[in-house]
C-alpha positions as a printed Julia matrix, in Angstrom:
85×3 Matrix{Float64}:
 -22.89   2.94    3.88
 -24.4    6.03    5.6
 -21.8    8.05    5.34
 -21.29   7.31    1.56
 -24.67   8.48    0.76
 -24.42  11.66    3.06
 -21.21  12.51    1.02
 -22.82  11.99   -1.98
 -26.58  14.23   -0.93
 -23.42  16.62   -0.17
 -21.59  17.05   -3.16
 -25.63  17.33   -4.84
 -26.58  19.69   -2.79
 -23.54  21.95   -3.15
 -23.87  21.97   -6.87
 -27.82  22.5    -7.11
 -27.78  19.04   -8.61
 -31.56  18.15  -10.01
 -32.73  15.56  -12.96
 -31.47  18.03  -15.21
 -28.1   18.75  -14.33
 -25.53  16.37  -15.54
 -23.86  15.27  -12.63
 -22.76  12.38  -10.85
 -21.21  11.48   -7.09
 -19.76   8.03   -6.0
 -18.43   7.44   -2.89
 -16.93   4.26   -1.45
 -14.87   3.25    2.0
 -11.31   2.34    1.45
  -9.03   1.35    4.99
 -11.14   3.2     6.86
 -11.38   6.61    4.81
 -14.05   7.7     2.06
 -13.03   8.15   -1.4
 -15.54  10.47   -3.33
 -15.3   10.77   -6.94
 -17.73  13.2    -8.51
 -18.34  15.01  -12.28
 -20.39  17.6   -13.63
 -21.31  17.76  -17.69
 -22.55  19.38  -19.89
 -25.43  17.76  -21.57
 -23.55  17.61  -25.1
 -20.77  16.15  -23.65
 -18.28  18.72  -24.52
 -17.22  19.86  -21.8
 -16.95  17.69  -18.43
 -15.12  18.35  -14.71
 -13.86  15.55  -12.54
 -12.26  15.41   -9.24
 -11.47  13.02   -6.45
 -11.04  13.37   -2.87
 -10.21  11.32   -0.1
 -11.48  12.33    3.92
 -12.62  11.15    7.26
 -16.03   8.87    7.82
 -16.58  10.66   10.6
 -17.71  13.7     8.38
 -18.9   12.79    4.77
 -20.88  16.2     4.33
 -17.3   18.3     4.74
 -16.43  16.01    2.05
 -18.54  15.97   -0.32
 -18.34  20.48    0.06
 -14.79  20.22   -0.42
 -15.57  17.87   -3.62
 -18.12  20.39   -4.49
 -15.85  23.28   -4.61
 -12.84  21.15   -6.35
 -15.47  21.08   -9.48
 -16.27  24.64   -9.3
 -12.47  24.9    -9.49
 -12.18  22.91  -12.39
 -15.09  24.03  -14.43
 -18.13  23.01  -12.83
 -19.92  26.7   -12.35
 -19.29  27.76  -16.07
 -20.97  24.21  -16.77
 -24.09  24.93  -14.64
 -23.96  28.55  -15.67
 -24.96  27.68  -19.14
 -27.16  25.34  -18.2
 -28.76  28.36  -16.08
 -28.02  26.88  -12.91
């Protein structure tokens, strides 16, 4: 849907996501919520954050932020760091 893609863009966007950067958003609708799941690795594969989030349709790019900063809080910005992003 729509509002899947938006939350994905969003959770792209957040994280500076290009070609280059390992990183990857899915979202889906589940009874009438999104579920977001989204990663960020490092090219080798050593190191890798996850996270999952559940929120409102009515406001995917909130989402997809909130997913954003989840993966910062797991690892994500010393992952992009060294990929000088």
């Amino acid at each position: 849907s729509a509002a899947c893609v938006r939350a994905e863009r969003a959770v792209s966007r957040a994280l500076a996501g290009s070609c280059e950067v390992p990183l990857g958003a899915f979202a889906e609708t589940e009874d009438g919520r999104l579920r977001l799941r989204g990663f960020v690795a490092a090219p080798d594969g050593s190191r890798m954050a996850s996270a999952e989030l559940r929120g409102d349709l009515a406001d995917p790019e909130a989402l997809g932020q909130s997913l954003a900063d989840e993966l910062r809080a797991r690892g994500a910005e010393e992952i992009l760091a060294a990929l000088g992003g």
